[in-house]
C-alpha positions as CSV (number, residue, x, y, z in Angstrom):
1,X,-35.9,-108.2,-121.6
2,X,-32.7,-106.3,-120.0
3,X,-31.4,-106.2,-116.5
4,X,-30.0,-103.0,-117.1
5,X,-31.3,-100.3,-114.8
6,X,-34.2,-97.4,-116.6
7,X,-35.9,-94.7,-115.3
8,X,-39.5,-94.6,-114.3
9,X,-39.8,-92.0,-116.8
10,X,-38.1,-94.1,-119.4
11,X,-40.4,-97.0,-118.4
12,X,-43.8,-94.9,-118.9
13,X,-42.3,-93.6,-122.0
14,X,-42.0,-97.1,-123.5
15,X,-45.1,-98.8,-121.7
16,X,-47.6,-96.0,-122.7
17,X,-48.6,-96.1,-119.0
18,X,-48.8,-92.5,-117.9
19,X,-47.8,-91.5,-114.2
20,X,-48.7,-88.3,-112.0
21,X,-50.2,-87.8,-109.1
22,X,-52.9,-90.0,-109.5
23,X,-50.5,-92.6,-110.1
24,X,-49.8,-94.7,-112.6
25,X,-53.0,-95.4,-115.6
26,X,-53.1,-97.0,-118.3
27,X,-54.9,-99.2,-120.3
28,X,-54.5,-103.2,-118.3
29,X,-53.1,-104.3,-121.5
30,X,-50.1,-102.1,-121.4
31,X,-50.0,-102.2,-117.5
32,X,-48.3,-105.5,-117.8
33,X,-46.8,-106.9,-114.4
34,X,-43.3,-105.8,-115.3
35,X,-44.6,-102.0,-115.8
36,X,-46.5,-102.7,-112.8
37,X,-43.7,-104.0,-110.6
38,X,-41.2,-101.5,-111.9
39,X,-43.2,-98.5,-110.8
40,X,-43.9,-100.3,-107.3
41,X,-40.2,-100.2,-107.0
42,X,-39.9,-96.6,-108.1
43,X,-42.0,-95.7,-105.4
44,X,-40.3,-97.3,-102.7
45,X,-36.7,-96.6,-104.0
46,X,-37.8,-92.7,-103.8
47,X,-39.4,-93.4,-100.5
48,X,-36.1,-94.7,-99.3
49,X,-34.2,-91.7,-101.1
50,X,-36.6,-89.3,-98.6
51,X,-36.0,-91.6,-95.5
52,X,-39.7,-92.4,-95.0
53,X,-38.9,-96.2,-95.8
54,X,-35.9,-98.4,-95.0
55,X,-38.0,-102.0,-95.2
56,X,-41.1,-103.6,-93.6
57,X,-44.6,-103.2,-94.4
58,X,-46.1,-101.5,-97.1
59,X,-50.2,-101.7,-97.3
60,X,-51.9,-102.6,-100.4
61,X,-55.1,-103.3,-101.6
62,X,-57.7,-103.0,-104.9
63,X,-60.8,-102.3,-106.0
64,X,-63.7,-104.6,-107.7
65,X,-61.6,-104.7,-111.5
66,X,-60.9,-108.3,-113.4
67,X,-57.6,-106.7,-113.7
68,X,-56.9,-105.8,-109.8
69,X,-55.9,-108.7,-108.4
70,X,-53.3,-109.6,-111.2
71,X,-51.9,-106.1,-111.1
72,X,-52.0,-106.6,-107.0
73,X,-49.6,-110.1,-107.1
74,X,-47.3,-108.0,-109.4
75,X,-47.3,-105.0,-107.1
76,X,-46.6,-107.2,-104.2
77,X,-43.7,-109.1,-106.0
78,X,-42.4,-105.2,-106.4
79,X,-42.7,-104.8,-102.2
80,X,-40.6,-107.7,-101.6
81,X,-38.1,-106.9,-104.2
82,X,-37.3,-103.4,-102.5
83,X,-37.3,-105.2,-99.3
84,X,-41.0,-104.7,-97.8
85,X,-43.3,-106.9,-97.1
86,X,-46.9,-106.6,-98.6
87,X,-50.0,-106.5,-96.1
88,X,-52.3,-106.9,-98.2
89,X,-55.7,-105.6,-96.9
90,X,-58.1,-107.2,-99.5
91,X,-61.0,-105.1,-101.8
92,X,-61.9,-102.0,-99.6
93,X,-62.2,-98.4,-100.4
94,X,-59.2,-95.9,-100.9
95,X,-59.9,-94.3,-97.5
96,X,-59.6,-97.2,-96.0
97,X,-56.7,-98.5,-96.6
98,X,-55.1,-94.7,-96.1
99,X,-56.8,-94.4,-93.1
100,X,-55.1,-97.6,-91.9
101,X,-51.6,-96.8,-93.1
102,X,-51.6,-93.2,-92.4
103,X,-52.5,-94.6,-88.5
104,X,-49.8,-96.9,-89.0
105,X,-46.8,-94.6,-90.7
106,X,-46.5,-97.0,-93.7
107,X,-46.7,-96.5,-97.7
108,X,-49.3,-97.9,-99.1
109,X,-50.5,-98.6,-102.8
110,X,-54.1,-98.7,-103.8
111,X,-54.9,-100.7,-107.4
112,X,-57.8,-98.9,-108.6
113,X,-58.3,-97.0,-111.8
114,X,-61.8,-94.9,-109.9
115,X,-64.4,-93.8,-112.3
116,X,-62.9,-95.0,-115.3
117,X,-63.7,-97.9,-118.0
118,X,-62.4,-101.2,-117.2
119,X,-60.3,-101.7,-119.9
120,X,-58.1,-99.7,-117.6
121,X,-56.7,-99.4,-114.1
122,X,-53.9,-97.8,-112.3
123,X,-52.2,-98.0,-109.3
124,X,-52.7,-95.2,-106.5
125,X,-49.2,-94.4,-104.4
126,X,-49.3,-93.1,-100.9
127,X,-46.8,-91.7,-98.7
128,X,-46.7,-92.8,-94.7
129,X,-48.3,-89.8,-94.1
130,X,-50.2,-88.7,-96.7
131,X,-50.5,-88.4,-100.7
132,X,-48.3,-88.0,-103.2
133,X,-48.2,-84.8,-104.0
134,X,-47.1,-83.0,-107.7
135,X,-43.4,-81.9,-105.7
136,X,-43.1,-85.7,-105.5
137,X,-43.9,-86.4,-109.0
138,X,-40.1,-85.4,-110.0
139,X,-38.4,-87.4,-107.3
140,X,-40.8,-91.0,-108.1
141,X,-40.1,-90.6,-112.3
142,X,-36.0,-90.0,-111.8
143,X,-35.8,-93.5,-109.6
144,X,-33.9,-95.8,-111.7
145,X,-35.3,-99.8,-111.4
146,X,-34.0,-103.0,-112.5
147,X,-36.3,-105.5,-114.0
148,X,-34.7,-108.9,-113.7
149,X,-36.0,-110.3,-117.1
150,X,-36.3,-113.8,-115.6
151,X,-39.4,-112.8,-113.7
152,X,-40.9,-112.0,-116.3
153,X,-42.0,-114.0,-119.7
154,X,-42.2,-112.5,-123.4
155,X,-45.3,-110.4,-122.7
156,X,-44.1,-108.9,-119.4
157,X,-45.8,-111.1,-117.4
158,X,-44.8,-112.8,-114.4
159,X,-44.0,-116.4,-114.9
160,X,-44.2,-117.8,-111.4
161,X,-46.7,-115.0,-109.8
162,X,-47.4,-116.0,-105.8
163,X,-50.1,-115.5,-104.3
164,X,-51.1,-112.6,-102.1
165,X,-50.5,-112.9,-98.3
166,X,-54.1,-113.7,-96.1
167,X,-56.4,-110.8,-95.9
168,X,-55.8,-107.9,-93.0
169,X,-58.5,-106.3,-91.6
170,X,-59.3,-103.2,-91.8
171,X,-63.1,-102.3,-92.4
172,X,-63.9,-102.5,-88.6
173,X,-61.2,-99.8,-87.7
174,X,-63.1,-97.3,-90.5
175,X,-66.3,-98.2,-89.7
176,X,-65.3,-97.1,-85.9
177,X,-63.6,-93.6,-86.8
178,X,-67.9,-92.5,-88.3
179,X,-69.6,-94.2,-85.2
180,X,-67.1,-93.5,-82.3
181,X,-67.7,-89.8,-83.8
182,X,-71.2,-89.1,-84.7
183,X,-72.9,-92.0,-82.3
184,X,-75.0,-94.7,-82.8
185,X,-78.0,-92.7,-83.6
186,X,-76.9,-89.9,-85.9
187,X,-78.8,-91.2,-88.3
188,X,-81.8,-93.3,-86.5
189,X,-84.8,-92.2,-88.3
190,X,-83.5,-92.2,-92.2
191,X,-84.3,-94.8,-94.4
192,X,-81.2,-94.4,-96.9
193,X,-81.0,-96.9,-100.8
194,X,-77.5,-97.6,-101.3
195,X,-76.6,-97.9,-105.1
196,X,-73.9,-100.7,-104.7
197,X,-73.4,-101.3,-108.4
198,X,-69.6,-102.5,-108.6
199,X,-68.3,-99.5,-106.0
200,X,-65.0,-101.7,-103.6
201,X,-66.9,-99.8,-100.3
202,X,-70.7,-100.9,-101.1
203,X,-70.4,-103.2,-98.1
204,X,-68.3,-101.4,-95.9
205,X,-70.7,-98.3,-96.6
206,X,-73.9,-99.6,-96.3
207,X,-72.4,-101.4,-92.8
208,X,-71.6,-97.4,-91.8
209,X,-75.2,-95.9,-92.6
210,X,-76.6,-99.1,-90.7
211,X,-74.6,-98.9,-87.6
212,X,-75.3,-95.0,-87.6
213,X,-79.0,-95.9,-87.4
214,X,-80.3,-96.0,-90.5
215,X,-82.2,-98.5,-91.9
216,X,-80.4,-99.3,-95.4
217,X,-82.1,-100.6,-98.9
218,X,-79.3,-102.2,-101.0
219,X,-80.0,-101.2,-104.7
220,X,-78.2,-101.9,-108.2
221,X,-75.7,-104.4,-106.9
222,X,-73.2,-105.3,-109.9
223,X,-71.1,-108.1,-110.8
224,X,-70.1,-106.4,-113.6
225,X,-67.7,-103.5,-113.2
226,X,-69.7,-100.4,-114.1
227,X,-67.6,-97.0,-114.5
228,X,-69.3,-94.5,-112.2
229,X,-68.1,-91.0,-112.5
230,X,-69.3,-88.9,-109.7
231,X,-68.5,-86.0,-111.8
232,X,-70.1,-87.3,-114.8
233,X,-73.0,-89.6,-114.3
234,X,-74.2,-91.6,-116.8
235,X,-78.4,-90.7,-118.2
236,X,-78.6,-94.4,-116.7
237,X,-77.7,-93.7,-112.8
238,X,-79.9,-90.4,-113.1
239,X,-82.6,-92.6,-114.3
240,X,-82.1,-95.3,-111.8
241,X,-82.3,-92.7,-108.8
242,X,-85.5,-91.6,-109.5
243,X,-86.7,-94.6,-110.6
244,X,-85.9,-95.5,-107.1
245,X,-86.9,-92.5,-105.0
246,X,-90.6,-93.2,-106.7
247,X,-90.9,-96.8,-105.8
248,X,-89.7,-96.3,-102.2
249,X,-90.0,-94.1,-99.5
250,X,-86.2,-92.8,-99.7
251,X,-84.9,-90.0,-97.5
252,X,-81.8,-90.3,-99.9
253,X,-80.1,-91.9,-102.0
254,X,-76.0,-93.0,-101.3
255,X,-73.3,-94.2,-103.8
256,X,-69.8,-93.6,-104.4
257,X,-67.1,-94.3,-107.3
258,X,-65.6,-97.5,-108.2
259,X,-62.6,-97.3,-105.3
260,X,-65.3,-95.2,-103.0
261,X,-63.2,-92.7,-102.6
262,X,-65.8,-89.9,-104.0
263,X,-69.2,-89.9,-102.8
264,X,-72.8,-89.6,-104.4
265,X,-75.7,-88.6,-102.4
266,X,-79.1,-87.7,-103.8
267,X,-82.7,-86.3,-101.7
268,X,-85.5,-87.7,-101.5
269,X,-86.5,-87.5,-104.8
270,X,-83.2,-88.9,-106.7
271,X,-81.6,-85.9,-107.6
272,X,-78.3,-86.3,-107.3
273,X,-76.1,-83.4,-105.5
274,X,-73.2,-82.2,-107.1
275,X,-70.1,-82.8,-105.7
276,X,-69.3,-79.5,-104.8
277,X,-72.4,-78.7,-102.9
278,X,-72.3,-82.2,-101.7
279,X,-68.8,-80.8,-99.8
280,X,-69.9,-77.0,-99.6
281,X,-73.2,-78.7,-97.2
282,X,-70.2,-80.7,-95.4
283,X,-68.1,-78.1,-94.3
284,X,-71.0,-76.0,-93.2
285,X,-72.2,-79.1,-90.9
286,X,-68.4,-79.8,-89.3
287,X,-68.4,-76.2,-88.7
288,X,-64.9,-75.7,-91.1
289,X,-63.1,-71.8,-91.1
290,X,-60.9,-72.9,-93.4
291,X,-62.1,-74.4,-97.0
292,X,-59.4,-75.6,-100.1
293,X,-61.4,-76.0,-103.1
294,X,-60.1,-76.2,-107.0
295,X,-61.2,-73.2,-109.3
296,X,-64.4,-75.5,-110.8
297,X,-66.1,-75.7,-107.6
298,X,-69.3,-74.1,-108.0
299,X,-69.3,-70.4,-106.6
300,X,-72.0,-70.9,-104.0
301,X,-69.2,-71.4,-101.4
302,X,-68.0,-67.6,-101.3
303,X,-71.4,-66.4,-101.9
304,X,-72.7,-68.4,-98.8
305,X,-70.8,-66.1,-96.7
306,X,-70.3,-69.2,-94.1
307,X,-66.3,-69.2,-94.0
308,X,-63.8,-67.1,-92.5
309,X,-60.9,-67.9,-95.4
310,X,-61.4,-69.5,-98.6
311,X,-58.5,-71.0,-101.3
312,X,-59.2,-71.8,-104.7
313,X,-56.2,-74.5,-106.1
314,X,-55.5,-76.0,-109.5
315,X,-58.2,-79.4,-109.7
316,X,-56.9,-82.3,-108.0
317,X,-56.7,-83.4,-104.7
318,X,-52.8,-83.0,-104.2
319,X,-53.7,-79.3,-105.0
320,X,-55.9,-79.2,-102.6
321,X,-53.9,-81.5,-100.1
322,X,-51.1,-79.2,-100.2
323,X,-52.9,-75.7,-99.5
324,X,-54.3,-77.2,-96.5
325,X,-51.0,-78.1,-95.3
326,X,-50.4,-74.6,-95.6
327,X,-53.5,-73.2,-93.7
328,X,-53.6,-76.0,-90.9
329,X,-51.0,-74.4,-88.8
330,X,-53.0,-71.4,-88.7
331,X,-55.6,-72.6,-86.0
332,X,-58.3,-73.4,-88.0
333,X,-60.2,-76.1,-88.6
334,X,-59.2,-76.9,-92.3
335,X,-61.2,-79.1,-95.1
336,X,-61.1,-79.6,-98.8
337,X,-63.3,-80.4,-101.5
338,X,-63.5,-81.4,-105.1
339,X,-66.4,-80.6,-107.8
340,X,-66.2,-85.0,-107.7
341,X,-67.4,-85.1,-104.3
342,X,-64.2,-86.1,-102.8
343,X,-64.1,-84.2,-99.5
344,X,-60.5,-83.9,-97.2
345,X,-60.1,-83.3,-93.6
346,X,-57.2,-81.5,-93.1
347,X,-57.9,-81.2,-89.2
348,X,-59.0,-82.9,-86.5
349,X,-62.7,-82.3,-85.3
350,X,-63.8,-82.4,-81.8
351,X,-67.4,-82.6,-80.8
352,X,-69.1,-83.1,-77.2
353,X,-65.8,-85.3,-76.1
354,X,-65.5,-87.0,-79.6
355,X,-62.9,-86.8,-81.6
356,X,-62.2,-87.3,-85.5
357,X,-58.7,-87.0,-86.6
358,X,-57.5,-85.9,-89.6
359,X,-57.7,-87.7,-93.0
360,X,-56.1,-85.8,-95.6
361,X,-57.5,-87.5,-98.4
362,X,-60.6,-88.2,-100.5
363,X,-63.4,-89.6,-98.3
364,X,-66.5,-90.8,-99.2
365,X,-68.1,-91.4,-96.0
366,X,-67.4,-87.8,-93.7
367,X,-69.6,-86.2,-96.3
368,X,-72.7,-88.1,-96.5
369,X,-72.7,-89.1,-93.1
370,X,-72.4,-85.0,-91.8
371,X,-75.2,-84.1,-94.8
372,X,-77.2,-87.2,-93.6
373,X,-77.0,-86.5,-90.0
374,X,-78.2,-82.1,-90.4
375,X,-81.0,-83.3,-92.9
376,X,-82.6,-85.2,-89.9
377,X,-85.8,-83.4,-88.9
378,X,-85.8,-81.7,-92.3
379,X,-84.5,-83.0,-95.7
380,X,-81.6,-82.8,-97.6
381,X,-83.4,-80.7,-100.3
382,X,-83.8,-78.2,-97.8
383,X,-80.5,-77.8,-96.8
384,X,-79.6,-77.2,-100.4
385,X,-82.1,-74.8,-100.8
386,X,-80.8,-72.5,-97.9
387,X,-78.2,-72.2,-100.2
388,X,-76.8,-69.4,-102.5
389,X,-78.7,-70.5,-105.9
390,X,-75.7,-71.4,-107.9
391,X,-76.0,-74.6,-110.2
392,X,-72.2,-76.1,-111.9
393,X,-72.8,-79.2,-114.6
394,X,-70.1,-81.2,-115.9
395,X,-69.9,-83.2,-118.7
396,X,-66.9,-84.4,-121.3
397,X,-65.9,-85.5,-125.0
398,X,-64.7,-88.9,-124.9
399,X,-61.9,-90.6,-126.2
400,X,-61.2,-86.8,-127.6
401,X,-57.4,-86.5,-128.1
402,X,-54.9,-84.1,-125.7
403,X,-53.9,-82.5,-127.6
404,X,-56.7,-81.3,-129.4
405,X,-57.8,-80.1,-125.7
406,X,-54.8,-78.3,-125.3
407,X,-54.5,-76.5,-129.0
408,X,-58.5,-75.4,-128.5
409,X,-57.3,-73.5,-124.7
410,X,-53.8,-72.4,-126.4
411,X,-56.2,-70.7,-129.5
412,X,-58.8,-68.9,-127.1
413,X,-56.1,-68.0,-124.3
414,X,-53.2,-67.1,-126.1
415,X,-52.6,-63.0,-127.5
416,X,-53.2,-60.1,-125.6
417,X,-56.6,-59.2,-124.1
418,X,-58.1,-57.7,-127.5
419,X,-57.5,-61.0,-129.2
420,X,-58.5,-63.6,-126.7
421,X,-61.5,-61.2,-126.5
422,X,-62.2,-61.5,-129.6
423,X,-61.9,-65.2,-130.4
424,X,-63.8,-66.5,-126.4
425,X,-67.3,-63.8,-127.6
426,X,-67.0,-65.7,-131.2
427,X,-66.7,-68.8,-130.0
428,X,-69.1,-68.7,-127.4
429,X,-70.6,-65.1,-127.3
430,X,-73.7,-66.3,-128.9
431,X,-74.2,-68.8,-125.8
432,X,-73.1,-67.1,-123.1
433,X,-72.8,-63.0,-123.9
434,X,-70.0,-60.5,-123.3
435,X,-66.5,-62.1,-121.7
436,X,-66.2,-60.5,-118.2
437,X,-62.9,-62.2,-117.2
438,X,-60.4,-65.3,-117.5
439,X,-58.7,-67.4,-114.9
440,X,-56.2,-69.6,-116.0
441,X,-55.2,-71.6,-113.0
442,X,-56.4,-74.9,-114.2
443,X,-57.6,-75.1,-118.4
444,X,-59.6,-71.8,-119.4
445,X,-62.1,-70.2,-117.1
446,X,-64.3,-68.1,-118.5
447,X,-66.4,-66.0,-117.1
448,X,-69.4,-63.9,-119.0
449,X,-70.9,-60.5,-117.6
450,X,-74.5,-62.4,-117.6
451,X,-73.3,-64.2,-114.9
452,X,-72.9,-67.6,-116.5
453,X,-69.2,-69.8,-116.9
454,X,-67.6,-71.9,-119.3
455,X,-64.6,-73.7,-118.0
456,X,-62.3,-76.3,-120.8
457,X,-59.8,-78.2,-119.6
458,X,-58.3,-81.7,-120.6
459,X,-58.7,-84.9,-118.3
460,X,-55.4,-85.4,-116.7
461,X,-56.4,-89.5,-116.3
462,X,-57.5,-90.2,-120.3
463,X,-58.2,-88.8,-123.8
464,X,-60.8,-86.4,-122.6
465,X,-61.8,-82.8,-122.7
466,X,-63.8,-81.9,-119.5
467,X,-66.7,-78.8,-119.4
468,X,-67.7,-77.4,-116.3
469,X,-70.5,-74.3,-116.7
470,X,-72.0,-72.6,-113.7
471,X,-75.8,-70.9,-114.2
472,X,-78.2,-69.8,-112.2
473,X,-80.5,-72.7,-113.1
474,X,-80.0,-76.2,-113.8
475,X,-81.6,-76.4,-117.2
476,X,-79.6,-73.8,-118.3
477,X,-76.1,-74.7,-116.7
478,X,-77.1,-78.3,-118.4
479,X,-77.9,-76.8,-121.6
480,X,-74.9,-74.7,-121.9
481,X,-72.5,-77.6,-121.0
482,X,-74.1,-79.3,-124.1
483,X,-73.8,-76.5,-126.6
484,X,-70.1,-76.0,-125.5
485,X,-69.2,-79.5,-125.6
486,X,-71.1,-79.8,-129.5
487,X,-69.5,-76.4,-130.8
488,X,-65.8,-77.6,-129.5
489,X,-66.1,-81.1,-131.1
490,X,-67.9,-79.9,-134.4
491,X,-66.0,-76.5,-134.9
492,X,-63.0,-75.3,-132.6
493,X,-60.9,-78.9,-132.9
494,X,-60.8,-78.4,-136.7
495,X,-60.1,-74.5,-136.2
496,X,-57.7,-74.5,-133.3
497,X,-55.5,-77.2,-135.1
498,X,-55.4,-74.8,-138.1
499,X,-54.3,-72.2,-136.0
């Protein structure tokens, strides 16, 4: 091991463990603590660089991983080495502990790796005042950092790890921003389940729906970490909310991902709403002008007719985070959403003498809570239905290499329109008819004159080529997704890499 100072780009480069906006992922056994520390101290030497930290506190906390709380002591060790000192604010949901920090005007780290397998994780950075966004990706991978190699033993590891500081606080502050807002009784009446499984927020959520009125049925508590992908559920959580709705009498059904950052919210019969409708249903209820939304959300949102000014970004919620910078000085009230549920208030709200501030990024709870409370008296399945009759479906190719993603978009995209004509109709023609348009913001969008869309792109958090299609009915969005998804694995890898 060398004192002499590297890069955080040198120090992904040789660990494997990738870093964006998302922050840093990996697989744990190449997130060792040295990697670990080293990108703790990246983030607060660049935090330094931009004045928004000269010492003190700096907010951490993890989700419900075997790895977290190893990754955590190493994380911490990185605070005090840049001259912070860690509060560490225990196993609570993403939100949370921004909501805390952001209130506060500290960084704060989140050790979570969300919807993925357990055999990774990742740490989540956050600025005083917000996320990291892709301008600060530059300024985070140039910081150089030493790692003093007797911290650390032969397989980066610390040898004399201390132990994390005594819990702070902070559920009853985010329980309090839903309930000061929407009152005890927004939600008196509904009998909600709460899929738990291994989700860091299925206490503090279940406490929220409770204190809101609701009378709450704990379901599918883990003590095994399960991955939960709000975008991509498992046949297994599909399964289990029906199985549910039919043995109880449900209004609906609430989960979220494994840091709760992204919410899950079926009706009454355990049909799970996508995430995008889930936040398209949210806006209309907090009454937004404004809506931020990547290009994959489903297309229900223009068609509804309900906002004054809609923004499509590239997918990701610093995309989305920084467009509604951009629109919230207009006089608006601003939101954001993400096809995996993960809604933004870019705004604060105002109701009756109430007030919700802003929370610009991914919450769980504003979602279900505002869906929850304008279902009363009806259901959530008729809410949906009121809606422009657009269905998206998601699905992905695991453990499906990059780079093989990226040489299938550069094969169907690339040429002049003739030629990318040509190959999109004889790739998918057959599936989808004539090619009425492309949009390349994020992947390949493709859009087909029957009114049907195929969208590719590669997982920007592991080996993983994501499919989004959009149809006027369910079984056929789902079918579609499913043909792609077969044709790309069995035929376009093999032909795009002969390209």
């Amino acid at each position: 091991m060398t004192q002499t100072p590297l890069s955080v780009r040198d120090l992904m480069e040789d660990s494997g463990v990738a870093f964006g906006t998302s922050g840093a992922r990996g697989l744990v056994t190449d997130m060792t603590d040295r990697v670990c520390y080293g990108y703790t101290l990246g983030f607060l030497h660049y935090l330094r660089e931009i004045g928004e930290f000269s010492g003190g506190d700096v907010a951490l906390a993890g989700d419900l991983r075997p790895s977290s709380p190893r990754i955590l002591r190493a994380a911490a060790e990185g605070i005090r080495a840049a001259g912070g000192v860690p509060v560490f604010c225990g196993y609570v949901p993403t939100p949370a502990l921004a909501h805390y920090a952001f209130g506060r005007a500290i960084p704060s780290l989140m050790v979570t790796g969300s919807h993925i397998p357990d055999d990774r994780n990742g740490i989540k950075f956050q600025r005083p005042a917000g996320e990291v966004l892709k301008t600060d990706e530059a300024g985070m991978s140039r910081q150089a950092v030493t790692l003093p190699a007797a911290l650390f033993d032969d397989g980066g590891m610390l040898r004399d790890p201390a132990p994390l500081p005594a819990v702070t606080e902070i559920g009853a502050a985010y329980i309090a921003r839903y309930v000061d807002f929407f009152g005890p009784e927004a939600l008196k009446g509904l009998t909600i389940g709460v899929y738990q499984h291994s989700a860091v927020g299925r206490d503090l959520v279940a406490r929220i729906l409770a204190d809101l009125g609701a009378k709450v049925l704990p379901l599918g508590r883990s003590d095994t970490f399960i991955p939960v992908d709000t975008e991509a559920l498992r046949p297994e959580d599909v399964d289990l909310a029906h199985g549910w709705a039919a043995d109880h009498a449900l209004d609906a059904i609430v989960s979220t991902d494994g840091d709760s950052d992204r919410p899950l919210l079926s009706d009454h019969q355990g049909n799970w709403l996508r995430g995008d409708i889930l936040g398209l249903l949210c806006a209309k209820a907090l009454g937004a002008d404004c809506v931020v939304t990547p290009v994959s959300s489903n297309t229900a949102l223009e068609l509804s007719g309900a906002f004054a000014r809609t923004i499509r970004t590239r997918i990701g919620s610093p995309y989305v985070i920084a467009d509604m910078d951009t629109a919230a000085g207009s006089g608006r009230v601003v939101c954001g959403y993400e096809a995996n549920g993960g809604f933004l208030l870019g705004t604060a709200l105002s109701r009756e003498g109430r007030h919700l501030a802003a929370l610009p990024t991914r919450d769980a709870v504003l979602p279900v809570i505002s869906v929850l409370a304008a279902s009363r008296g009806r259901s959530v399945a008729a809410l949906c239905a009121e809606l422009p009759q657009r269905v998206t479906w998601s699905d992905r190719i695991k453990n499906f290499p990059t780079a093989d993603s990226r040489a299938i978009i550069a094969w169907l995209s690339d040429g002049d329109d003739a030629t990318r004509r040509a190959r999109i109709e004889g790739a998918f023609g057959a599936l989808a008819g004539q090619l009425a348009g492309i949009d390349q913001t994020d992947g390949l969008r493709m859009s087909f004159a029957g009114g049907t869309v195929i969208h590719l792109r590669p997982s920007g958090n592991a080996p993983e080529l994501r499919c989004y299609t959009e149809a006027d009915e369910v079984g056929q969005a789902q079918r579609l997704n499913a043909a792609v998804l077969a044709l790309v694995r069995d035929k376009l890898a093999a032909k795009a890499r002969g390209a």
